[in-house]
C-alpha positions in Angstrom: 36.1 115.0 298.1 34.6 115.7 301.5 33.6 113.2 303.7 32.8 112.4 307.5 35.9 111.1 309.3 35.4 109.9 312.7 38.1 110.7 315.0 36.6 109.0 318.6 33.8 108.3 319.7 31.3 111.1 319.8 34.3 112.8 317.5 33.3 113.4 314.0 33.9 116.3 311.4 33.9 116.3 307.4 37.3 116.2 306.5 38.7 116.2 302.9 39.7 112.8 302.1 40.7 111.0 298.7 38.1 110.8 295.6 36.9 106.6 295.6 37.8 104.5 292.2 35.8 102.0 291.2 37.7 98.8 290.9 36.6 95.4 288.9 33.3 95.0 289.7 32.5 97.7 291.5 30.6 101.7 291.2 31.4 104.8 292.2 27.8 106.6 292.7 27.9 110.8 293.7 25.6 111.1 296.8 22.4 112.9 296.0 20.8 112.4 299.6 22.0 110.4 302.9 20.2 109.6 306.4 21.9 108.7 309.2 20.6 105.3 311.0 19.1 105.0 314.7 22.0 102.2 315.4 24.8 104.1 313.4 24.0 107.0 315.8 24.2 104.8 318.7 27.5 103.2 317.3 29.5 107.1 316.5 28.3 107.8 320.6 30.1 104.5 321.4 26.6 103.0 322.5 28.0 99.4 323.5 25.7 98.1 320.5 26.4 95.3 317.9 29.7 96.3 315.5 30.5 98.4 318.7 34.0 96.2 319.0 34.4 96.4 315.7 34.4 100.1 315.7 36.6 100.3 318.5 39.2 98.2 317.0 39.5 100.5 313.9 39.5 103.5 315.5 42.3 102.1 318.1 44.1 101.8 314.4 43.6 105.8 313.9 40.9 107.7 312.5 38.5 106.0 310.6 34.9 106.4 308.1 32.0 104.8 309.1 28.2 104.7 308.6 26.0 105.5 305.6 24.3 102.9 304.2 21.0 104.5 303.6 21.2 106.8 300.6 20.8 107.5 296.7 22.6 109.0 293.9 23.6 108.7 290.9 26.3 106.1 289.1 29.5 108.5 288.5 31.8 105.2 287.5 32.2 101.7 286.8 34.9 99.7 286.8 36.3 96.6 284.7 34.2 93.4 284.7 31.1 95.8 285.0 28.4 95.0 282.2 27.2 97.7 279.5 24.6 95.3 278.5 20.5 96.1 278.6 19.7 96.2 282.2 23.3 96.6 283.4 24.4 99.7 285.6 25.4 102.8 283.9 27.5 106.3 284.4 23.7 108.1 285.0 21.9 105.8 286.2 19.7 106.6 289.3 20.5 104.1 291.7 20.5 103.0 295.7 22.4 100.1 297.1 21.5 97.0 299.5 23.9 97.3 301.9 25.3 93.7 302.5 26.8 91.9 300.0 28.3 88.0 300.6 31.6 87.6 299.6 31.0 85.3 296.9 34.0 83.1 297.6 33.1 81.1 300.9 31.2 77.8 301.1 27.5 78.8 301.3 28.1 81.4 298.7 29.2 78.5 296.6 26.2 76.8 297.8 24.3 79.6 296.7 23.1 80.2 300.7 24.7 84.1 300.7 22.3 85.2 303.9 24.3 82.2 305.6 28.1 84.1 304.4 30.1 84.4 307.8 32.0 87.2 306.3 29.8 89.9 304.0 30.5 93.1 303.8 28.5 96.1 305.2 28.4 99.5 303.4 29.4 101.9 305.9 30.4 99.5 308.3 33.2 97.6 306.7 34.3 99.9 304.8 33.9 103.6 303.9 30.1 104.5 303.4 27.8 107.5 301.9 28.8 109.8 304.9 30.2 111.6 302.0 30.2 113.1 298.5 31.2 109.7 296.1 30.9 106.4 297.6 32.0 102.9 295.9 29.9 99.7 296.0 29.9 96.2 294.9 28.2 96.7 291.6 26.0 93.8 292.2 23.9 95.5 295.2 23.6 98.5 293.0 19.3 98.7 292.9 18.0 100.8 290.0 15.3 104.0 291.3 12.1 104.0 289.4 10.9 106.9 287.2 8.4 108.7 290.1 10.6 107.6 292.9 13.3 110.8 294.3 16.2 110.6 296.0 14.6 111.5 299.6 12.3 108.3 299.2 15.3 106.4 297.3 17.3 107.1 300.3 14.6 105.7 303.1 14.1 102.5 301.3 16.3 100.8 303.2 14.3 100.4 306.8 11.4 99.7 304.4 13.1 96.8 303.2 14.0 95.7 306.5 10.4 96.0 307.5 9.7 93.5 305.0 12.4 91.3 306.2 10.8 90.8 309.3 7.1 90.4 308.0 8.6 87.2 305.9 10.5 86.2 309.2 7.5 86.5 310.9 5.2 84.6 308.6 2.3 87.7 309.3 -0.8 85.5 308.2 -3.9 87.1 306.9 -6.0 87.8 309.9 -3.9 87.8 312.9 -3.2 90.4 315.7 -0.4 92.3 315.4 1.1 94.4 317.9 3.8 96.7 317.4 5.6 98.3 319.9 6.9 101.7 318.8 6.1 104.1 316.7 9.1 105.7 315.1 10.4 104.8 311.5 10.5 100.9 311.9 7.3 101.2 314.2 4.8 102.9 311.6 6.7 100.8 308.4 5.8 97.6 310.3 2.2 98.9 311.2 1.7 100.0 307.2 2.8 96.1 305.8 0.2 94.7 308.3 -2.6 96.4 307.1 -0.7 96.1 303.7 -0.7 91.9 304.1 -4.3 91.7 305.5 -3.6 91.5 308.8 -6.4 91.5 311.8 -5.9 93.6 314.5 -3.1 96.1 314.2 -2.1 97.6 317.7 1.0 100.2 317.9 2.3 101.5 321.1 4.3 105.1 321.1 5.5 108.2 322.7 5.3 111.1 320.7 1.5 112.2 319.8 2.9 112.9 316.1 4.7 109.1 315.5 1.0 107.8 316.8 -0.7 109.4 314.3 1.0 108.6 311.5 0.7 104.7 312.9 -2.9 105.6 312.6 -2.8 106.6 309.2 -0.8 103.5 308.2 -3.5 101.6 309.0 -3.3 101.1 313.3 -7.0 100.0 314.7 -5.6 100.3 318.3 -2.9 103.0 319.0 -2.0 103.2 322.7 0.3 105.5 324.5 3.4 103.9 325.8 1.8 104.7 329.0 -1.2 102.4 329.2 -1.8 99.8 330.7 -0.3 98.0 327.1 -0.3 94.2 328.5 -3.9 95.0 329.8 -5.4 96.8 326.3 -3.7 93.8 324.0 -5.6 91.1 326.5 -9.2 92.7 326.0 -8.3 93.4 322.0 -8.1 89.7 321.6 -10.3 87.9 324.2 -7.4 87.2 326.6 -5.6 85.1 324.0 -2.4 87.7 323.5 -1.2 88.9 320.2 0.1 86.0 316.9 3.1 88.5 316.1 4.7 91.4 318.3 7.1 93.6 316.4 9.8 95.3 319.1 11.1 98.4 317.0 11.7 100.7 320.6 14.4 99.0 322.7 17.8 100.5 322.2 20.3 103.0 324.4 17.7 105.3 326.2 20.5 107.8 325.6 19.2 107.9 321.5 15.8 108.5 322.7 14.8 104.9 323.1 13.6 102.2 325.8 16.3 99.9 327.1 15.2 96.5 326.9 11.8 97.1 328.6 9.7 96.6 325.5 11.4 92.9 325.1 9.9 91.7 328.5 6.6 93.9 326.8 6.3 91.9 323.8 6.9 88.3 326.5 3.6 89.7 328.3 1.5 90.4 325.5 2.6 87.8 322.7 0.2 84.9 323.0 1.4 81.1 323.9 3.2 79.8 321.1 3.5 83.1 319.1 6.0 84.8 317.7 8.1 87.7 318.6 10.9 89.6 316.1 13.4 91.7 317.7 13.4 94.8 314.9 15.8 97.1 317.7 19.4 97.2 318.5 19.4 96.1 321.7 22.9 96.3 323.8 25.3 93.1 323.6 24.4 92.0 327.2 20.6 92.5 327.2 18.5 90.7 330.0 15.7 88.6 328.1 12.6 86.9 329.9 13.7 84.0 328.8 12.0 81.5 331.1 8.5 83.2 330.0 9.3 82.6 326.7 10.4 78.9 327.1 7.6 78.6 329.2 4.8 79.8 326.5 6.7 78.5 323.6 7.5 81.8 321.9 9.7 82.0 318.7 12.3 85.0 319.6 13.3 86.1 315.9 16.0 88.3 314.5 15.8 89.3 310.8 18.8 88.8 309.1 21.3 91.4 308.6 21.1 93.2 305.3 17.5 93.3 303.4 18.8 92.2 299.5 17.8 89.0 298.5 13.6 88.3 299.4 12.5 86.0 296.4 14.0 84.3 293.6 14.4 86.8 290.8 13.4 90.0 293.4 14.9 92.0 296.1 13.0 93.4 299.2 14.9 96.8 298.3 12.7 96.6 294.8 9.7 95.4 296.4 10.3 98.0 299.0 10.9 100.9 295.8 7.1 99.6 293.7 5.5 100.2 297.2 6.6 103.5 297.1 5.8 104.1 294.2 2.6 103.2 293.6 1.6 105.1 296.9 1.2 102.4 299.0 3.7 103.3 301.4 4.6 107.1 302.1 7.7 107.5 303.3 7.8 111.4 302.7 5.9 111.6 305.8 8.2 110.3 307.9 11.2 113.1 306.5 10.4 116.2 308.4 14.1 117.4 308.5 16.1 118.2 304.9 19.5 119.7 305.2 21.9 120.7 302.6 25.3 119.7 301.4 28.1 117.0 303.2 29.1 119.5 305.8 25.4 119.2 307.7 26.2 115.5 308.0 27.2 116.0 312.3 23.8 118.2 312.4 21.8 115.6 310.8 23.5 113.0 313.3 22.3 115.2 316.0 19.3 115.6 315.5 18.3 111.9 314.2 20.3 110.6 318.1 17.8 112.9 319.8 14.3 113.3 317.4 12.3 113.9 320.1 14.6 117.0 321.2 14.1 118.2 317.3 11.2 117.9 316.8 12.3 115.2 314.4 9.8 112.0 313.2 12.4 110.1 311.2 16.1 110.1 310.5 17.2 113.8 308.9 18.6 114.0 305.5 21.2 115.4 304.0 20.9 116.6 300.1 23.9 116.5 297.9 23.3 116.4 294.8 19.8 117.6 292.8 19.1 114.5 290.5 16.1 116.3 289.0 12.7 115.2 290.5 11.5 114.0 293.6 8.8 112.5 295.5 
């Protein structure tokens, strides 16, 4: 099959590389459609971003795969151990996958505490991802696709997952101020599950005239250029008190478009005395922090977890994230703007999704492989 193979940083080409078998307990799924991630793009330019040793280690070992672990297809394979029961994954089935899984073996997994595993796997960054035509997973993070949902939404789930991650982290109470600084994909995903959860005052800071109007249609009352005066306009929204919960989804390597760790001392300025704060960007391993501001006011500095499975006993965020969509709550078609086609415009889609702004771009681009036959 083909595949992206990364040969150095800011080095990568689709290569032809050997098919995937499932082994016990595991799927082989064909890719119908792939985006690549803000922090994966950071990570293939060697952005000195979490995993960044990681990555540097393997590819010190010789070329390597990496990335791809937001995607959809449809289950090719299963291997031994795999049910056939009612509700169990199939050869057909139209799938996506959460893209952590615990290991199973370790002492919190035993004391059924897998978000506290010290050594889970990451799809794509672990191991070999959906950067390419097949790609193997644990069968138990395989998530089934509704009827009504396609593989373009299917395979933008995953951020909307996250963004529900961080609401639960945050505790979002009915009627508080939110502010959320940014307005790309993470940015307008956590504007739409405040108004979603009944929150107050929804304020969303951005760039790009485009990103700040889709924050308005997701349900923004205050939508302020990046600009403003932002510390100044939060104050007057809510009588000088400051805002309950500040979503950060802009700070990141300026280099992918985004703002360094300026919108962290942001979000100290305008969060008010003991609120909270949740750190949704990839921020570099060595980031300043205001730290004595926080201390100070008695702000909670919060980081979801890694990996957005588990939410609820007997539910997922990803199938939360999948009846949102469809129903119609949450549109994530209009955050796609760029659809490309087949595995070898996997380096163009990684282009343009590093630089949006420079594409014209809102969200990640997509690559479609397969046609699964419907979409939405």
């Amino acid at each position: 099959m083909r595949a992206l193979v990364m040969r150095g940083f800011g080095d990568v080409a689709v290569e032809e590389v050997p098919d995937p078998v499932a082994g016990p307990g595991e799927v082989v799924i064909d890719v119908a459609c792939v985006q690549p991630s803000v922090t994966e793009c950071m990570l293939l330019a060697g952005e000195p971003v979490a995993m960044h040793g990681v990555l540097a280690a393997r590819l010190a070992a010789g070329p390597t795969r990496f990335g791809g672990h937001e995607f959809a297809g449809v289950v090719r394979s299963v291997g031994g151990s795999v049910g056939t029961g009612a509700g169990d994954v199939k050869p057909g089935d139209r799938v996506t996958a959460v893209e952590t899984a615990a290991c199973g073996r370790c002492a919190a997994c035993r004391r059924d505490r897998p978000d506290a595993c010290p050594a889970p796997s990451v799809l794509g960054f672990s191991g070999p991802g959906a950067f390419a035509e097949r790609v193997v997973v644990p069968a138990k993070t395989v998530v089934p696709v509704p009827a009504g949902v396609g593989a373009s939404a299917a395979a933008a789930v995953q951020p909307l997952a996250g963004a529900i991650h961080g609401h639960a982290l945050a505790d979002v109470r009915p009627g508080e101020t939110v502010l959320v600084l940014g307005a790309g994909v993470m940015g307008v995903l956590h504007v739409r599950l405040a108004r979603l959860g009944g929150a107050g005052t929804v304020i969303v800071t951005g760039r790009s005239p485009a990103k700040l109007d889709l924050a308005r249609r997701a349900g923004a009352d205050l939508v302020l250029t990046a600009d403003a005066d932002v510390e100044a306009a939060v104050r007057e929204a809510t009588d000088g008190i400051g805002a309950d919960v500040v979503f950060e989804t802009a700070g990141g390597a300026p280099g992918a478009g985004l703002s360094g760790t300026s919108t962290l001392d942001l979000a100290a300025r305008c969060v008010r005395r003991g609120g909270r704060i949740v750190v949704v960007s990839v921020l570099p391993d060595r980031s300043p922090a205001p730290l004595g501001l926080l201390r100070e006011r008695a702000v909670a500095l919060l980081h979801p977890r890694s990996g957005a499975g588990g939410y609820a006993p007997g539910a997922s965020a990803f199938d939360h994230a999948l009846r949102l969509v469809r129903r119609g709550d949450v549109d994530l078609g209009a955050l796609v703007t760029h659809r490309l086609q087949g595995v070898e415009a996997l380096p163009e889609a990684l282009a343009i999704t590093r630089d949006k702004s420079a594409h014209g771009a809102l969200g990640p681009a997509q690559v479609d492989l397969l046609d699964w036959g419907q979409d939405a």
